[in-house]
C-alpha positions as CSV (number, residue, x, y, z in Angstrom):
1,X,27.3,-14.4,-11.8
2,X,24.0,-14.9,-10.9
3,X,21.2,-13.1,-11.7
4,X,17.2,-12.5,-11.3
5,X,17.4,-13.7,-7.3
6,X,16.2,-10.9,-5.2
7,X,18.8,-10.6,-2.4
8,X,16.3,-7.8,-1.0
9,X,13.0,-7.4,-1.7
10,X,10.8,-5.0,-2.5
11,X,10.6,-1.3,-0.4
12,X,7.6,0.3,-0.1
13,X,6.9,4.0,0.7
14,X,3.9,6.0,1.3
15,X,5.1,8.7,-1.1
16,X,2.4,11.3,0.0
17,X,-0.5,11.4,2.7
18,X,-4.0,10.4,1.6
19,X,-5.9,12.6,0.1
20,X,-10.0,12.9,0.7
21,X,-12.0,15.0,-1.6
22,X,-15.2,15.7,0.2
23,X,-17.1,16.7,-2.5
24,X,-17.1,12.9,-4.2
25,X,-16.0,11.6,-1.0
26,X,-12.9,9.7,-2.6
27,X,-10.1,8.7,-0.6
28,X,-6.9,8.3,-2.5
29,X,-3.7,6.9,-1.7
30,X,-0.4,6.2,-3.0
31,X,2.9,4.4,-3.0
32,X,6.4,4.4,-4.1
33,X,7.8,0.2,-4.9
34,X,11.3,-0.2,-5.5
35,X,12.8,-4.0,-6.0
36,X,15.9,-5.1,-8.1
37,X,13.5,-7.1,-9.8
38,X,10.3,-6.2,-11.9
39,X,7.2,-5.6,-9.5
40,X,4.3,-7.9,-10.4
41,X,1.9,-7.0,-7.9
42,X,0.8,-3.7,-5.2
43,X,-1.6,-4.5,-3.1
44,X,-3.4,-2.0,-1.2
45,X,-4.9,-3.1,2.7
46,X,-7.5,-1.3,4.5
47,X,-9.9,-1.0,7.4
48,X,-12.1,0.5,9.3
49,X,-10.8,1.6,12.4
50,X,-13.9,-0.3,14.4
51,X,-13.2,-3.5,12.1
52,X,-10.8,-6.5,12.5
53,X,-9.6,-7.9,9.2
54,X,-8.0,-6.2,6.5
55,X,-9.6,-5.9,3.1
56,X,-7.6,-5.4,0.1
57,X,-7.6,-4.4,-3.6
58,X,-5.0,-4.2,-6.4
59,X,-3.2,-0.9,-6.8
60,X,-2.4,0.7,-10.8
61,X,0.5,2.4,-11.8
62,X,4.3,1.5,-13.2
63,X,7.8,3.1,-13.0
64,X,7.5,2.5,-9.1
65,X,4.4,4.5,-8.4
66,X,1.1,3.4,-7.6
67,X,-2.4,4.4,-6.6
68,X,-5.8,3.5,-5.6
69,X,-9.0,5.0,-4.0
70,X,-11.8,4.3,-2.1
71,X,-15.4,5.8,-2.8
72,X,-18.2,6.8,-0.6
73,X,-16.3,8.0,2.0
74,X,-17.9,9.9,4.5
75,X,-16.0,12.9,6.8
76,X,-15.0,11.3,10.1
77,X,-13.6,8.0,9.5
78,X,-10.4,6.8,10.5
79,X,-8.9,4.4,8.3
80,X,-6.0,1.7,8.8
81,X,-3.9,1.2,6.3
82,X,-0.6,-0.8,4.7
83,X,0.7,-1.8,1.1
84,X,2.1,-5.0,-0.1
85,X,4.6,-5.7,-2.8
86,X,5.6,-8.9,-4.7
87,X,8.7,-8.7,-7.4
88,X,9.1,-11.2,-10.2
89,X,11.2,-13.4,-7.7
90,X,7.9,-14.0,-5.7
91,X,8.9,-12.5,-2.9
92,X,6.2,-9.6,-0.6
93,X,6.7,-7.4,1.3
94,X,4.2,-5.6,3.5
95,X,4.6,-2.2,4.9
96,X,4.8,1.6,4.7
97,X,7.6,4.2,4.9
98,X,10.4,2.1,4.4
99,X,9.1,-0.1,6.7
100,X,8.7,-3.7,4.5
101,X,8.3,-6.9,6.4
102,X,8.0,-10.5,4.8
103,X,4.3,-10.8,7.2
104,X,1.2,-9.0,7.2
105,X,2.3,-6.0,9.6
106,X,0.6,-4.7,12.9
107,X,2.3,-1.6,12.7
108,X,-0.4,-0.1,10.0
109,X,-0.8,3.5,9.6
110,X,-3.9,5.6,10.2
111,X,-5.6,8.2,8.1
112,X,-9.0,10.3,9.2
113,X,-11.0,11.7,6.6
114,X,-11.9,15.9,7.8
């Protein structure tokens, strides 16, 4: 038997819709990780609707969820947006909803502050 090879790697979910607090103009988002190995990174992509490249930041959390935020977020503004995963076998995934690929995706998903 062999063990510790990641025969599939890690799923990502977007386990609820981004929420935006107007008030502190914080946009938070989170996602659900599962692997068969121990996840060792969650990376969180974004951008701008009127921008090209992603930018990205490290996401907290354990037991298979995980958040982040952005700050100074003003009303208006459309956001693009994925997740990465990499387990303990090395292996990423990128992707929302189910929808993990072993490349940066250009399906992305969308969120507009109101």
């Amino acid at each position: 038997i062999i063990t510790g090879i990641s025969i599939n790697g890690p799923v990502i979910s977007q386990s609820t819709q981004p929420t935006y607090n107007s008030s502190f103009k914080i946009l938070a988002f989170a996602a659900q990780v599962s692997s068969q190995n121990t996840i060792s990174n969650v990376k969180f992509y974004y951008k701008l609707s009127s921008e090209t490249n992603f930018n990205n930041k490290d996401m907290t959390g354990s037991s298979g969820n995980y958040t982040t935020s952005l700050t100074s977020v003003n009303s208006g503004i459309t956001y693009h947006y994925y997740f990465s995963a990499t387990d303990s076998s090395g292996t990423t995934y990128y992707g929302a909803n189910g929808l993990s690929q072993t490349a940066p995706i250009t399906n992305y998903l969308s969120y507009t502050t109101q």
